[in-house]
N, C-alpha and C positions, 0 to 999 in steps of 0.2 A: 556765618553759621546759622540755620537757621533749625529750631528746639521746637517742638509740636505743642500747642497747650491746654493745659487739664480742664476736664468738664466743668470744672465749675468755674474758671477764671476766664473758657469760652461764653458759659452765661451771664456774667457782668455786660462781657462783650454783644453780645446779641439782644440784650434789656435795653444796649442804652439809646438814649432818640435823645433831639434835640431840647424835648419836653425834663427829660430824665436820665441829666449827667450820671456817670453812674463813677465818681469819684466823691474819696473823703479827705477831709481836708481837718487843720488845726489853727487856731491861733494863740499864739506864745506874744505875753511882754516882759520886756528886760530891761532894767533898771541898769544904766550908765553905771559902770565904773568909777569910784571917788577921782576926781581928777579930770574926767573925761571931755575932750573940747566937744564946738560945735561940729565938727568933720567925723564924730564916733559912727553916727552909720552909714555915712559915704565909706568910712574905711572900716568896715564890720561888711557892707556890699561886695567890696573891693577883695575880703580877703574869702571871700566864699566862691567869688569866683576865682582864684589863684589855688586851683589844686593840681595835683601831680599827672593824676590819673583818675575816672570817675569810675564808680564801683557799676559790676555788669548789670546791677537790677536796675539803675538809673540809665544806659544805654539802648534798653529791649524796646522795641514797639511792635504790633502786630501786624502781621501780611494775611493775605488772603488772594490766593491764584488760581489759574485752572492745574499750574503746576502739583500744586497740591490738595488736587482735587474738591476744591472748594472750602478745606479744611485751616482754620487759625493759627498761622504759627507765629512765636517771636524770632525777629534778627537785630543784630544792631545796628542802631542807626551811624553809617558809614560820615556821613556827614554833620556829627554832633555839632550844637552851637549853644553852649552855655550860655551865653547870654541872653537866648532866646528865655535857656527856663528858670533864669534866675534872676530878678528885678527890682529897680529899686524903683519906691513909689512915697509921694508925701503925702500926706493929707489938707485939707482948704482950712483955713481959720474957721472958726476959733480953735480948732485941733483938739475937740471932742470925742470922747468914746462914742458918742453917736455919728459924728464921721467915719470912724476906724470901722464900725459893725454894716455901716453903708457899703464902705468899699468893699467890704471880706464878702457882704451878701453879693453886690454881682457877679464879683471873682466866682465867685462857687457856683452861680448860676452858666458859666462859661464852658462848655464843652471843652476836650483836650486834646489837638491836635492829633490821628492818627496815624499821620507822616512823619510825626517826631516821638522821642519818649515820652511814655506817659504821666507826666508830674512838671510841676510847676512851686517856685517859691520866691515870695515879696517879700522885699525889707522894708518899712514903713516907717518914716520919720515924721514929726509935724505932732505929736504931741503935746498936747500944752502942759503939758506937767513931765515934760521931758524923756518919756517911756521909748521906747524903741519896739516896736511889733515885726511877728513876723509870721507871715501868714502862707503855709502851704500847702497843695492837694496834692494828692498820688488818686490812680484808678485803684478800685477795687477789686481788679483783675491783679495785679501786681501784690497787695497787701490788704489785710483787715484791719480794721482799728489799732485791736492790742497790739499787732505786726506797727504798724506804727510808731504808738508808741515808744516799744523798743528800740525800735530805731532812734527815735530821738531820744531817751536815756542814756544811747549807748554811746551817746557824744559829747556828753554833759557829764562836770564833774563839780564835785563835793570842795574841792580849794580853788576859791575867788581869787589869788594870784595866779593861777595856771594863764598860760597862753600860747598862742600857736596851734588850735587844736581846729581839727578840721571839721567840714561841715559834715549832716548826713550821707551826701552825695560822693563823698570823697571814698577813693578803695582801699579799703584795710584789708591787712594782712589777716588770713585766718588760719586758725591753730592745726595743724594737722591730726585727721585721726590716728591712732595706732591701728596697726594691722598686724595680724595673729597670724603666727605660721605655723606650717602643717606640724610641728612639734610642738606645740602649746597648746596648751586648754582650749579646745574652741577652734580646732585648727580645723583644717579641709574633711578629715573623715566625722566633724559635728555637722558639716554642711546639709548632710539628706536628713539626721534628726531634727536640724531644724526646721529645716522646710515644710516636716513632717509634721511636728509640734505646732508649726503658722498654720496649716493645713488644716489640722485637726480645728484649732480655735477658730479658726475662721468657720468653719460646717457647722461649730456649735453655736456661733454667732445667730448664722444664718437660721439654724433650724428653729431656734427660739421666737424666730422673727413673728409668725403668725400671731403663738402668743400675746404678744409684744404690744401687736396691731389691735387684735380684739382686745385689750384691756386698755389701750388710751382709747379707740373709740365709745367702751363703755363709759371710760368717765365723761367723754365729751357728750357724749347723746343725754346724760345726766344732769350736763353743765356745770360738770367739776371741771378744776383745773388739770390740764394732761398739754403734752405736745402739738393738741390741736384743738380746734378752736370750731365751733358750730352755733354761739348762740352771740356774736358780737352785732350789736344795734347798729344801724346808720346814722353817719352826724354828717355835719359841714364839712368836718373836714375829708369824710370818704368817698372824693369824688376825684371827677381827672383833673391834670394839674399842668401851670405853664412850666416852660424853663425859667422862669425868673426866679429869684430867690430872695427871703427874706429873714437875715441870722439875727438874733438874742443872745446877749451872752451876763451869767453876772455868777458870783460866788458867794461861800458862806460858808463859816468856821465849820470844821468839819467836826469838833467838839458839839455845839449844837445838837445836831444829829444824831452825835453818840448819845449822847445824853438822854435822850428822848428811849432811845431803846434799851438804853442800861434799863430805865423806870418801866417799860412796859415789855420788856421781854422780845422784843424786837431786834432783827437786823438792822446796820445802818443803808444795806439796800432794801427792806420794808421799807424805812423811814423816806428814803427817797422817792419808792412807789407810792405814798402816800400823800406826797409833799405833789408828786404833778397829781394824782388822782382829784384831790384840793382844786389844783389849780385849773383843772378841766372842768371840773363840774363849775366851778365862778365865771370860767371864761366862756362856756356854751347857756349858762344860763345869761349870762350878758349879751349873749347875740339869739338868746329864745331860742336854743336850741339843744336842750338836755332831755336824751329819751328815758325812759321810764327805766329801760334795762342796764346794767350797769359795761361800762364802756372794759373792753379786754384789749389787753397789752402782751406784745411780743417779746418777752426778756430774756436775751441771754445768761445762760446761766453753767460757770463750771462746775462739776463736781471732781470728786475722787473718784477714781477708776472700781471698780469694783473684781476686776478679776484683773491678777498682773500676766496672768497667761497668755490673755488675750492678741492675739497678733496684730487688729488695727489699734491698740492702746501705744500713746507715746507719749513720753513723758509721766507717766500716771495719773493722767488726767483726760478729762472727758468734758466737752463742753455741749451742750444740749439748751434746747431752749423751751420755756413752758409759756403758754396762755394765761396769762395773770386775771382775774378779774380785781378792778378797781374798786366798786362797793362805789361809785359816783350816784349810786341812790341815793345815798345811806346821808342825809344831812351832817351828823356830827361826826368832826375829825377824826377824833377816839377810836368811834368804833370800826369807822372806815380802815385806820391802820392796821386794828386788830383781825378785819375780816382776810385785807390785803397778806396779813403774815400768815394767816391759816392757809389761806391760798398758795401762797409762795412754797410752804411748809408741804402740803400735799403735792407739788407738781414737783419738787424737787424728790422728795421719798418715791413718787411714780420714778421719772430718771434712774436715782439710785437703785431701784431694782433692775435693769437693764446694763446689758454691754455696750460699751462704747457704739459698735455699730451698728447695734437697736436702739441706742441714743440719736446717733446721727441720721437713722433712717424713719425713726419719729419725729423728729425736729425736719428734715428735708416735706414728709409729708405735711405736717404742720405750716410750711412756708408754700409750700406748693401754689396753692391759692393765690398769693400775691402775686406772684410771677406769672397766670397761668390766664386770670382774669386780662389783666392788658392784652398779652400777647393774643387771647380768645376775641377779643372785642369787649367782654363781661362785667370792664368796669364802670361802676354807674347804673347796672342790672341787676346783676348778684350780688347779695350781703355779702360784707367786704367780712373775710375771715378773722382781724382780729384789726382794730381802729388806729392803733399807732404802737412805733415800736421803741421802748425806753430802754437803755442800755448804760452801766458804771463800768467805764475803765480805769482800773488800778494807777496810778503815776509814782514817783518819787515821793518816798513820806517828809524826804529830809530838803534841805534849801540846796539848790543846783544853779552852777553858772558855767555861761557860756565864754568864754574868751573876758573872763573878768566881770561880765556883764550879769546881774542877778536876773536868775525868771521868778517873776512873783504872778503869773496867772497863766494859766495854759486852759484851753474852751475849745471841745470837740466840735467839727460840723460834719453831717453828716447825710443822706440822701433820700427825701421824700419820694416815693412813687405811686404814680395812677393807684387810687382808692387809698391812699393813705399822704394826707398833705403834710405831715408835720412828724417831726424825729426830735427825741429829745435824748441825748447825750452827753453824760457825765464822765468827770474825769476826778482825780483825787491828787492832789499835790501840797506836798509842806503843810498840811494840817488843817488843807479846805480841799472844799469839794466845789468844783464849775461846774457849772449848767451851759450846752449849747441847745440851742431851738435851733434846728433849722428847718423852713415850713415853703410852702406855694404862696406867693407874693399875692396873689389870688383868691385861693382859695382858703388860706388864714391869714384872715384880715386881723390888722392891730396885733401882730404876734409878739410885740411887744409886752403888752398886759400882762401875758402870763408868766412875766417876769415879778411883775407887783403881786400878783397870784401866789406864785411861787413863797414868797418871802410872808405872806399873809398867812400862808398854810404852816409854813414852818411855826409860826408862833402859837395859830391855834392847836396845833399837835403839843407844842409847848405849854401850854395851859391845860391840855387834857391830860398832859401825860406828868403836874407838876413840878415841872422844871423850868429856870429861866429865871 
């Protein structure tokens, strides 16, 4: 069977080069089960691959023929080999978390086969303190982060004796919808009202749109915070970049953080923008390269829907993204946070005045530039639109295990591109929050550092904001 696919899961596809895989990846550790011999992840390997049936989104890969007129479709792949995308891997003595973050880096720096599905997952033993890792990419043609995510929540559970429970990849049964007949509320003769009603919201969407556009370009030509970006400086890291890859990973109570914003009126994603903002300005003044302007960040950000009318609104929610400016002038922690929340605070009230798909068509224009530059030749010519892109994904607040096994760390990775070498990625679980870097092995040198950065900023926000 082969399914056509949508604009935007064809631009993954057409971005990515050998320079700029264009999948995101995770890495989970899991804490053995009390009892557990030395064979728990040969048979933790063993039973991932022992499933019944794998779920359709794990079977699709992409074609491209004169058949179809040059156009990207998915089919499944007729000749699946699980063992192809499911592996088990150890790590070299001394079985360091600096081995583990070595291996995950070339992993992700590794393109993904387009003759097979698109995703890959390692089980990694050889920890010296006995963990168990496991390390997976999917494209991002197929899934977003938070898509992600969910998926792997949706296989983890809350009772440490459960067992038998299958992997992400596995196909589960899904719930049927109900369907309303022509005698019930909402039967066949509501069909043209509604079409009618999408109809309608959608022309309203649309006409607003001009609006929409002159008011984020006036904040941006002002160098307020809005969905786009016009006044982001040049650094080291916004140039072109290899394929190789180099990932950071570390955690930290996720109390911390609250804490910091309870005292200053902050979000705990202020507090984050704050905490790399810190660690950018330390880590470019350590290679003499911090410019005078302050560095602008691409953050995803949801809101609430503002009209439930609306026909592109689902769920009731609306995800948009704003141009943060950092305050990486501004020497002291303090007021860096406090510029970052004002910021935040403005681009998110911009959004909220907008519909979902004047949200989404201000954020698409906003991103334009990254994607527009490579593809033009541009990067490395034109000022990169906005210097790196920071994003927090929500996890489980409570402790989750896998077939017995506890996850006590979960660390997003995720994909640098030409004029932007470096991604940083949060995630939030059981009452901390990770941090992944992942950067151009190149182009951010020692991406390490901004690990000790990171941890350095937290505390000076903690001393500015009396806490700790």
């Amino acid at each position: 069977m082969v399914v056509p696919i949508d604009p935007t899961s064809v631009a993954f596809l057409l971005a990515e080069s050998r320079r700029t895989p264009m999948h995101v990846g995770g890495l989970q550790l899991f804490r053995p089960p009390e009892g557990a011999g030395p064979e728990f992840a040969r048979e933790l390997y063993e039973s991932m691959l022992n499933v019944d049936e794998v779920g359709p989104l794990f079977l699709k890969h992409p074609i491209r023929s004169l058949a179809l007129a040059g156009q990207y479709a998915w089919t499944e792949d007729r000749q699946f080999d699980i063992e192809h995308h499911v592996r088990h891997s150890a790590l070299p003595q001394p079985g360091r978390v600096l081995e583990l973050l070595a291996l995950c880096s070339r992993l992700h720096g590794t393109r993904l086969a387009r003759e097979r599905p698109l995703w890959e997952a390692h089980i990694i033993e050889g920890l010296a303190d006995g963990r168990i890792a496991m390390y997976t990419k999917i494209h991002h043609s197929l899934v977003d982060g938070i898509s992600a995510m969910r998926m792997l929540q949706s296989v983890l559970s809350t009772d440490p004796d459960e067992r038998d429970m299958p992997p992400p990849w596995a196909a589960r049964e899904t719930p049927r919808r109900r369907t309303t007949g022509a005698g019930e509320s909402g039967g066949l003769l509501q069909v043209p009202l509604t079409a009618l009603r999408q109809a309608v919201a959608i022309s309203a969407d649309a006409a607003g749109l001009p609006g929409a556009l002159v008011r984020t370009l006036n904040h941006s030509v002002r160098n307020e915070t809005s969905a786009v970006s016009l006044h982001a400086p040049r650094t080291l890291i916004n140039t072109s970049i290899t394929g190789a890859r180099r990932f950071a990973a570390q955690d930290w109570p996720l109390e911390r953080l609250s804490a910091i914003g309870k005292a200053t009126g902050a979000t705990v994603n202020d507090v984050v923008l704050a905490m790399c903002a810190g660690a950018m300005r330390s880590y470019l003044l350590e290679h003499g390269g911090l410019p005078d302007a302050p560095l602008v960040a691409m953050v995803p950000v949801g809101l609430n829907a503002r009209s439930s009318q609306s026909a592109s609104m689902s769920g009731g929610n609306a995800v948009g993204s704003v141009m943060v400016q950092l305050a990486t002038h501004l020497p002291d922690a303090g007021d860096r946070l406090s510029a970052i929340s004002r910021s935040m605070q403005t681009g998110k009230e911009g959004l909220a005045s907008m519909t979902p798909l004047q949200i989404t068509a201000m954020s698409a224009l906003g991103m334009a530039p990254a994607a527009l530059w490579p593809l033009l030749r541009l990067h490395g010519l034109a000022r990169p639109p906005f210097n790196l892109i920071i994003s927090n994904v929500p996890g489980p607040r409570t402790t989750h295990y896998f077939n017995g096994a506890q996850l006590v760390g979960m660390y997003p990775l995720s994909i640098p591109i030409h004029g932007m070498g470096l991604n940083i990625t949060c995630a939030t679980y059981d009452g901390t929050i990770g941090f992944g870097l992942t950067g151009c092995r190149r182009t951010v040198p020692r991406l390490q550092r901004l690990l000790t950065h990171l941890d350095d900023e937290l505390a000076a926000l903690e001393k500015a904001a009396g806490v700790g």
